[in-house]
C-alpha positions in Angstrom: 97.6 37.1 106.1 96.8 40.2 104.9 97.1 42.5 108.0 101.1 41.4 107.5 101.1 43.3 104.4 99.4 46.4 105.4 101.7 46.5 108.5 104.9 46.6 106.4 103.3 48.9 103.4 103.0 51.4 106.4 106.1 50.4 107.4 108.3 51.0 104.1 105.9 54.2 103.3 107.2 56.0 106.4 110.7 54.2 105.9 110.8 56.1 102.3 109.7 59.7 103.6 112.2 59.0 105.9 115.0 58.1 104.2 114.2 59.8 100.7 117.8 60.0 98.4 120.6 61.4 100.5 122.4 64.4 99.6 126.3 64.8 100.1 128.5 68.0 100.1 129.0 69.3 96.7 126.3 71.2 94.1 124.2 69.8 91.5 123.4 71.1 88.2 120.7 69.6 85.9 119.1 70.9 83.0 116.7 69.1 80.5 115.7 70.5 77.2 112.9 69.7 75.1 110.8 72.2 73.2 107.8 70.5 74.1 108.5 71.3 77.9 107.4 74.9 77.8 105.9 76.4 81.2 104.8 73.2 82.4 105.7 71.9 85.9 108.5 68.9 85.9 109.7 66.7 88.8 113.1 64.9 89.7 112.1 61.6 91.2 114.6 58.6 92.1 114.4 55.4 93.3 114.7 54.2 96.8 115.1 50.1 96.2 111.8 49.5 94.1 110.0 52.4 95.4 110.3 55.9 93.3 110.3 59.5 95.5 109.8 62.7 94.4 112.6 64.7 95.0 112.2 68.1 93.6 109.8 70.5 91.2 110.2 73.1 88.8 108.5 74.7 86.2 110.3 74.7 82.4 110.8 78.4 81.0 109.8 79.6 78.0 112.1 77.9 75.9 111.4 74.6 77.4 114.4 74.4 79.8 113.7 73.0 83.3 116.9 73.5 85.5 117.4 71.0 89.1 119.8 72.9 91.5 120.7 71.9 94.7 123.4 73.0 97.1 124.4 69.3 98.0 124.8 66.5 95.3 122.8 63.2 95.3 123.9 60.4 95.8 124.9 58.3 92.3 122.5 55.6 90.7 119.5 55.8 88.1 116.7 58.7 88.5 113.8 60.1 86.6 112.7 62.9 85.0 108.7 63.0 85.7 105.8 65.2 84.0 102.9 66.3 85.6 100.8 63.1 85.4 104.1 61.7 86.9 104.7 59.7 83.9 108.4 59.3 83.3 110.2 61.1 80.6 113.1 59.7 80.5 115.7 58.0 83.0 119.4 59.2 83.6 122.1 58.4 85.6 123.9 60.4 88.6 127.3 59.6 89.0 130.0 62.0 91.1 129.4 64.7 88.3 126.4 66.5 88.9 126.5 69.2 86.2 125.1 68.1 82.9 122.7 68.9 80.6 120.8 66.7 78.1 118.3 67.4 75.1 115.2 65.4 74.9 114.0 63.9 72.1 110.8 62.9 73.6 109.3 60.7 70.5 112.7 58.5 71.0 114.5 58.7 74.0 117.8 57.1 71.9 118.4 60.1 69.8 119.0 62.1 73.3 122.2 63.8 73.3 124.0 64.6 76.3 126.6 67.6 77.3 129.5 67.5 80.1 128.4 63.7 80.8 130.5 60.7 80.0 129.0 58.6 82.3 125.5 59.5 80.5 126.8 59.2 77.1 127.9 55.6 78.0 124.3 55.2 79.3 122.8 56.1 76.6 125.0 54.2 74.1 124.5 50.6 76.0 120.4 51.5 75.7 121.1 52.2 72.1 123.4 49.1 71.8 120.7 47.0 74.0 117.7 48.1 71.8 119.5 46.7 68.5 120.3 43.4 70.4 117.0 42.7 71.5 115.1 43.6 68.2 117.5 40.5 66.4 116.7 38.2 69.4 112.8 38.8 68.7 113.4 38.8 65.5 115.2 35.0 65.9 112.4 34.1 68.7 109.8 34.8 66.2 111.3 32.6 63.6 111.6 29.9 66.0 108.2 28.4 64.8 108.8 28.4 61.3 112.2 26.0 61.5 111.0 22.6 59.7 113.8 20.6 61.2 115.3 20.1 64.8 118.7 21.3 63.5 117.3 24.5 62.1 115.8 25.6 65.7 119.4 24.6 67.4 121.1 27.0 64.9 118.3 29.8 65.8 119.1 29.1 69.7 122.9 29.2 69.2 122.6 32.6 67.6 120.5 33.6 70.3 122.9 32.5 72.7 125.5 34.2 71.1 123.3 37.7 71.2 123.4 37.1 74.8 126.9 36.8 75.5 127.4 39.9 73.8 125.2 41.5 76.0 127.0 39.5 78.8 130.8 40.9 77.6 129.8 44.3 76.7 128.6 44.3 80.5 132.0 42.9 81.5 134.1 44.8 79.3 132.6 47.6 81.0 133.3 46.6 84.6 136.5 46.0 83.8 137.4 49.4 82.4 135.4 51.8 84.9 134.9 49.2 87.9 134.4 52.4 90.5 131.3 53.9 87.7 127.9 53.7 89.0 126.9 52.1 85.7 129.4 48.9 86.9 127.1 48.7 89.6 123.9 48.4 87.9 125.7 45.9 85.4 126.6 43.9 88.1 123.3 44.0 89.8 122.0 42.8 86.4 123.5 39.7 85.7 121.2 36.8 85.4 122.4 33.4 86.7 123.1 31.9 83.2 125.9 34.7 82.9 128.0 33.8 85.4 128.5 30.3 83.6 129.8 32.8 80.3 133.1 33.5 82.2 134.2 30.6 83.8 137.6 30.5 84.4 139.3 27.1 82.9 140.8 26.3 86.3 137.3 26.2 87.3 136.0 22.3 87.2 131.9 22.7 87.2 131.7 18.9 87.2 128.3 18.1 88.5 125.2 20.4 89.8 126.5 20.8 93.3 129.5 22.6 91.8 127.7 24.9 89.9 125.6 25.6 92.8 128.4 26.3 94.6 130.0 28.3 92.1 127.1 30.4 91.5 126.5 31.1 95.2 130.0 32.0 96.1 130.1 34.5 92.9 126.4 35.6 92.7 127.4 38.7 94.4 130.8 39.2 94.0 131.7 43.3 93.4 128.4 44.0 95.4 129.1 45.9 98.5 126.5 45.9 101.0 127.4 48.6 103.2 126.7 50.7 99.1 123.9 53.3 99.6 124.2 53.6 95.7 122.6 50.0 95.8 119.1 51.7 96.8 119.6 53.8 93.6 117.8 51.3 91.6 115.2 49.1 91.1 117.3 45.8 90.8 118.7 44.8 94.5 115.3 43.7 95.5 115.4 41.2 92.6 118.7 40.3 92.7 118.4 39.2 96.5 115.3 37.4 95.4 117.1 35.5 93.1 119.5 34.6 95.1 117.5 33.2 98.1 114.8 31.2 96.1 117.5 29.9 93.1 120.7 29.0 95.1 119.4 28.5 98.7 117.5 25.8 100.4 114.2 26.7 101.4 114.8 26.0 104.6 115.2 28.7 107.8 118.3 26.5 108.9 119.5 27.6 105.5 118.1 31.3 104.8 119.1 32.3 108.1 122.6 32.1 108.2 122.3 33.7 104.7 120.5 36.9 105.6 122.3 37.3 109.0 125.9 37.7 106.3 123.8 40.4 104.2 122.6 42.1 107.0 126.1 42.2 109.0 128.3 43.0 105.6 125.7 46.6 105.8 128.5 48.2 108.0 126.8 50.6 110.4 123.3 49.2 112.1 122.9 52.6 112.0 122.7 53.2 107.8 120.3 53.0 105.1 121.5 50.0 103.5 120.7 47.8 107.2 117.7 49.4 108.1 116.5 48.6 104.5 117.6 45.7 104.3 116.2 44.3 107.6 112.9 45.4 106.3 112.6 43.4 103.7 113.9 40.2 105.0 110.9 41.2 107.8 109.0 41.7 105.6 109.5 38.8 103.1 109.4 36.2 105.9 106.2 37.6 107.7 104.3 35.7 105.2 106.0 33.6 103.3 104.7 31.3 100.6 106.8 28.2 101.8 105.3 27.4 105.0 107.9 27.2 108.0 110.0 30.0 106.9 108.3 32.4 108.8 111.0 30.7 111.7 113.2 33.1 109.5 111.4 36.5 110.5 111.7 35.1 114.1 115.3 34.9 114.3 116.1 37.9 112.5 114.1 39.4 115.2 115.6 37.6 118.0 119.1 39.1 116.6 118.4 42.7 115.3 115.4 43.7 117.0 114.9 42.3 120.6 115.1 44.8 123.1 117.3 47.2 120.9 117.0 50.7 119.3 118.1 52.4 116.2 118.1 56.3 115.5 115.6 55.1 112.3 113.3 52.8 114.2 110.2 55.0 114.7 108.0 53.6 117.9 105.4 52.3 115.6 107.1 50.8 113.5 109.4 48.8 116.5 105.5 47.7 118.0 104.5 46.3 114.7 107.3 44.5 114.2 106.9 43.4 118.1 103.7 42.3 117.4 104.2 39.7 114.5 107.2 38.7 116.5 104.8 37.9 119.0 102.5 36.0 117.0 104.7 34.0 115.2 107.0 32.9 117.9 104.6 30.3 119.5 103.6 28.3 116.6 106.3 27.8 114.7 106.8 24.4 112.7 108.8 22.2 114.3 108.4 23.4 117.5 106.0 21.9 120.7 102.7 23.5 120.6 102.0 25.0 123.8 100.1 23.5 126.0 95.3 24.3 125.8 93.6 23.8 129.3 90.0 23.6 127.5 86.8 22.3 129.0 84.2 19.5 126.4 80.7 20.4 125.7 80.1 18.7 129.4 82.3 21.0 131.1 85.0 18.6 132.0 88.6 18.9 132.3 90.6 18.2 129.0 93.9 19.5 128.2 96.1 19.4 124.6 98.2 17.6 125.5 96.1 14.8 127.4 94.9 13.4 123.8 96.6 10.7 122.3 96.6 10.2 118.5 98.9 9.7 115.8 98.6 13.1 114.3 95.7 15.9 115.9 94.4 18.5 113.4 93.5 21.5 115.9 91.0 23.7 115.0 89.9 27.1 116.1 86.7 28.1 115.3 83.9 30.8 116.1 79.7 29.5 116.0 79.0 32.8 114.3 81.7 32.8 111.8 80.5 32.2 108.3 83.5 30.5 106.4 83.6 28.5 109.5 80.1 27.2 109.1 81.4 26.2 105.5 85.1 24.7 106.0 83.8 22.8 108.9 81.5 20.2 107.2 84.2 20.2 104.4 86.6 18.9 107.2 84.7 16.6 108.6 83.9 14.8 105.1 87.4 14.3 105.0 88.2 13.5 108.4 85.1 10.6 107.7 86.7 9.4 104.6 90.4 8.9 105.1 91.9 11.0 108.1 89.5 8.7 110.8 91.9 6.0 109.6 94.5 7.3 109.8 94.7 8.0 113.9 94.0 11.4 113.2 91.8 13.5 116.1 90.6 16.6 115.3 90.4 18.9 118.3 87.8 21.8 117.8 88.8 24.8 119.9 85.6 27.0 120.0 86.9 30.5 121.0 83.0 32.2 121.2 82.1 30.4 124.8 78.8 32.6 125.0 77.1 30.8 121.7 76.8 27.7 123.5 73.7 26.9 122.2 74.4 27.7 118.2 77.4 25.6 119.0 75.2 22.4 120.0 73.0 23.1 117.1 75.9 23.3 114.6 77.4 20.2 116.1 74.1 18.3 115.6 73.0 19.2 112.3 76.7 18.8 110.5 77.3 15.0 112.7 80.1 16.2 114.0 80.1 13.5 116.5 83.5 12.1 116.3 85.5 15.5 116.8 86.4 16.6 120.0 84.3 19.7 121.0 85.9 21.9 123.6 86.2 25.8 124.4 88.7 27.6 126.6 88.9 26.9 130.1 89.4 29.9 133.1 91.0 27.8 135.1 94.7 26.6 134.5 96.7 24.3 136.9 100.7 25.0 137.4 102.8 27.6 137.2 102.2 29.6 133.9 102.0 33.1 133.1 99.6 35.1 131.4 101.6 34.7 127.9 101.9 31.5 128.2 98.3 30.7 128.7 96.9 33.1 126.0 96.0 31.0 123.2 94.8 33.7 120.8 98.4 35.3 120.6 100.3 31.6 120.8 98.6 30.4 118.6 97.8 33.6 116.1 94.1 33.7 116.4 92.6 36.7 115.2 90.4 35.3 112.6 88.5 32.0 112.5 88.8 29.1 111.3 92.6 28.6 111.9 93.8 25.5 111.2 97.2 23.6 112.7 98.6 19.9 112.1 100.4 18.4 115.3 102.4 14.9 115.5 101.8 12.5 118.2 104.4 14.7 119.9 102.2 17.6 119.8 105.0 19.2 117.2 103.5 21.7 114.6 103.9 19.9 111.3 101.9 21.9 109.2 99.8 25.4 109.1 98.6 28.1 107.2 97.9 25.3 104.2 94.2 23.6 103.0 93.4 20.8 105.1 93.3 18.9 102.0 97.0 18.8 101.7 97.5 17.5 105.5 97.3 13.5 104.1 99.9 14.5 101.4 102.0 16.3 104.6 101.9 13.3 106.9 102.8 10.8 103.4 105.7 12.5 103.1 106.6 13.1 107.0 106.2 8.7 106.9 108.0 8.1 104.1 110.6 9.7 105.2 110.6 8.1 108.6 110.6 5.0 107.0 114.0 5.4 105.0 
């Protein structure tokens, strides 16, 4: 749903004003050189996880010097050096030095020379060394279709392979020597999953896939310290996390779970950057996510982090937006018993949920005057007539616009929609329930129409948030499974 992603884009913006690249204790000294840079205005931007902030402004003198100081040093990882249109000039790295300056060579960025900066020098030589590795692999990828024989290509993907490990131990080799050096870091945060199988050690037995799996998973972040603000630096965590939890974990929220809740707890302080960050994205990557059920995973972090607490960098908006999903998630998720619908037929009798019997129910909210209503609905019910009617399946319509009782007849009659069960929101509920629990449009997340839900003979959600086309598919697999 799209209101999800607006919530947590306003969410993050404010997050990134908030918590914009933090300065420590000591001064910083930056200069930039360029001829070209004369008396036009230049910006220092870094990055805060994938998001870039401006940080400061200047305009270059004469001589096309533009000069950064600050009484407090940054804190270490990659930043930018931006122009006006806020395209980037060129990228450099922070470390604990802060007094450098470099001379821009802005028709190639590799002939920049750097003063009073190892840690730059070294940055600059693995871009130059990178460059001249990737122009042989396209050079070998490009030959690829020319090979005549099967042996050929194998010899052109060996020496590929080889390219890569050199990358791979040129990474390693560095590590090694400066393990402490920001640059380590972003090595580290670099690796792709193929390169942790380069340095295996030989007392390591990889015999089948579940020991790879395992192997990967418990060295995938190994030198990565959570609790790191230097981590938010750089534009890779985000992907290296995502790697992580859609390569090596089960896409289950009995797996993710427990996965996230070690992250999140090996951030130190609840109070830092790093957690509140964090916590964010996981909210924000489980809000919606594209395997259905997983939004169980938003709930529980929720439930843990969230519920009833405060943080110094929780804003009151933010805290009710991310109430608010909570909220709307918590009663309808898969696996769980739907709550219960005290609803009323077209004849004004008495019908609750969970009085219908049927193998499966396909529930249906729906609005008379809603347009894509008026066009799933008949789409539905073709289905429904073909194969789901077979099946034991009942489809429960829920209308939620009571006062259009007479376009609701009319709809009914014109599309045959004979066999459904018609029924709309009763005012009057028997037992003890409170208002929450009797509020259908927030248990059940309606605040659009038509939403669509897929219950067992149990009245269990099975399915949501997917085509109706796919539920046969759903309840072949939940049978097969049954069955084994």
């Amino acid at each position: 749903m799209k209101y999800f992603l607006v919530i947590f884009l306003n969410i993050f913006s404010s997050l990134v004003l908030w918590a914009q690249p933090a300065l420590n204790s000591t001064k910083s000294h930056l200069e930039f050189i360029a001829s070209e840079f004369s008396n036009n205005r230049y910006y220092l931007a870094g990055y805060y996880g994938k998001y870039t902030v401006l940080l400061d402004s200047v305009n270059a003198s004469n001589k096309g010097s533009i000069v950064f100081k600050k009484d407090k040093k940054y804190t270490e990882g990659i930043y930018l050096l931006v122009d006006s249109n806020k395209s980037i000039v060129t990228e450099f790295i922070m470390d604990k030095n802060q007094h450098f300056s470099m001379d821009i060579d802005l028709k190639n960025p590799l002939k920049n020379t750097v003063s009073n900066s190892k840690t730059n020098q070294d940055f600059l030589q693995f871009n130059r060394f990178l460059k001249n590795r990737f122009s042989k692999l396209d050079t070998l990828n490009s030959s690829l279709a020319n090979q005549k024989t099967k042996n050929d290509s194998v010899l052109i993907h060996n020496k590929m392979a080889t390219i890569q490990k050199e990358i791979s131990s040129y990474k390693n080799d560095y590590i090694n020597k400066y393990p402490e050096n920001v640059i380590s870091l972003l090595y580290k945060l670099s690796y792709s999953i193929d390169s942790y199988f380069e340095t295996v050690d030989s007392s390591v037995l990889l015999k089948n896939k579940m020991d790879s799996l395992n192997y990967l998973k418990n060295n995938f972040f190994e030198g990565i310290d959570f609790s790191d603000e230097r981590l938010l630096r750089n534009p890779f965590l985000e992907k290296k996390i995502g790697t992580y939890f859609t390569s090596l974990v089960n896409q289950t929220s009995e797996d993710i779970t427990p996965e996230v809740f070690k992250i999140l707890e090996s951030t130190g302080s609840k109070e830092n950057e790093m957690f509140s960050y964090l916590s964010f994205y996981f909210l924000n990557t489980y809000a919606a996510p594209k395997i259905m059920g997983l939004d169980r995973v938003f709930v529980n972090i929720y439930q843990k982090y969230f519920n009833n607490k405060t943080y110094s960098w929780l804003k009151e908006p933010q805290r009710l937006s991310i109430r608010d999903i909570y909220i709307d998630l918590k009663g309808n998720l898969i696996g769980n018993r739907a709550p219960n619908l005290f609803l009323k037929t077209m004849l004004d009798k008495r019908i609750d949920l969970y009085d219908i019997n049927a193998s499966y129910i396909v529930l249906v909210f729906w609005d008379p005057s809603c347009g894509h209503c008026k066009t799933e609905l008949p789409k539905i019910n073709k289905i429904y007539t073909q194969s789901w009617k077979k099946k034991n399946i009942k489809i429960l319509a829920v209308n939620i616009n009571v006062d259009l009782k007479d376009q609701w007849k009319q709809f009914i009659e014109k599309e045959e929609l004979k066999d459904w069960i018609h029924t709309y929101p009763s005012d009057v509920v028997t037992g003890n329930y409170t208002k929450e629990e009797v509020d259908f449009q927030t248990l059940y997340n309606v605040h659009q129409t038509p939403v669509l839900y897929l219950l067992d003979e149990n009245k269990n959600f099975i399915a949501k948030k997917v085509s109706f086309e796919q539920y046969l598919d759903i309840i072949k697999n939940i049978e097969q499974k049954l069955s084994e």
